[in-house]
C-alpha positions as CSV (number, residue, x, y, z in Angstrom):
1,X,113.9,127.9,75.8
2,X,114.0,123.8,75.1
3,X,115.7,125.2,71.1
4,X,117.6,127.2,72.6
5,X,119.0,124.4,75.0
6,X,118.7,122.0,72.3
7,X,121.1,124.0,69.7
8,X,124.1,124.7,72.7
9,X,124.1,120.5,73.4
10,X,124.6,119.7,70.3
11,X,126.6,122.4,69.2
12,X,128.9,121.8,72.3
13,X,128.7,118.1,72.1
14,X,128.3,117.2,68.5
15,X,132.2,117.4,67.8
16,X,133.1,114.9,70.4
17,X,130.7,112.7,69.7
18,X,131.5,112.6,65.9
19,X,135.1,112.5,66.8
20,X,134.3,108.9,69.5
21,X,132.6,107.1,67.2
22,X,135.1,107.8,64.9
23,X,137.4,106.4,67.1
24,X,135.3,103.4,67.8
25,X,135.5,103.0,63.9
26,X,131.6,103.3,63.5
27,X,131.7,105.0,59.7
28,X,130.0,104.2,56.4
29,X,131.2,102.3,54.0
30,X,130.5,103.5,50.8
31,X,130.1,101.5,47.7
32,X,131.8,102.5,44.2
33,X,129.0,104.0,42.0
34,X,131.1,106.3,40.4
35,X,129.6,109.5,41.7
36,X,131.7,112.6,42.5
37,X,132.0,113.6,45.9
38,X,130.4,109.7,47.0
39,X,134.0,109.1,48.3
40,X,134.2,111.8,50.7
41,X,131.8,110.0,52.8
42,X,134.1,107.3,53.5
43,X,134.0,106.8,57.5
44,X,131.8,109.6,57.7
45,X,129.7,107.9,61.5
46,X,126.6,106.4,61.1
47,X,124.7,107.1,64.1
48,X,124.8,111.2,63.7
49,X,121.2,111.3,64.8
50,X,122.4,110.5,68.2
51,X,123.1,114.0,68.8
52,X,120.1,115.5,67.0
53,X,117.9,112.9,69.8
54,X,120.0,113.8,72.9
55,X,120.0,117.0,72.0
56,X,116.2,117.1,71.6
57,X,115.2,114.3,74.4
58,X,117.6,115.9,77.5
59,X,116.2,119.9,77.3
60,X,112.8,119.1,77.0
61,X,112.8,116.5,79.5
62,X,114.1,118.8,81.8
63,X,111.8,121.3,81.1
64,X,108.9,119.0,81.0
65,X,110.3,118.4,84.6
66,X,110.2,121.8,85.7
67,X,106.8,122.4,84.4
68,X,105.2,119.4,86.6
69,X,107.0,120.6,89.5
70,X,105.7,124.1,88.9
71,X,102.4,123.3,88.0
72,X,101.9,120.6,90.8
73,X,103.0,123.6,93.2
């Protein structure tokens, strides 16, 4: 169920995210190797694994929650 959770945050929040630090001008600079494609990258955000850790720490937190409470009775 955590996955499941997991996949709708980030699916849901992903774009905004991406789309704020954009804004905030938090992108990668990317040096001139001469490789095609390298360019594309250009202010591409940094910190993308942001929402691949929320998305993972907030379900199972909350699940981990639910399963003390339940188990604790």
């Amino acid at each position: 169920m955590a996955v499941f959770t997991s996949l709708i945050i980030s699916m849901m929040f992903g774009g905004r995210i991406i789309n704020y630090l954009r804004k905030l001008q938090v992108g990668e600079t990317v040096r001139d190797l001469g490789l095609e494609g390298q360019l594309a990258k250009q202010g591409t955000p940094t910190m993308g694994g942001l929402i691949i850790l929320s998305a993972i720490v907030i379900p199972n937190s909350y699940y981990l929650q639910s399963c003390i409470t339940l188990i604790s009775g």
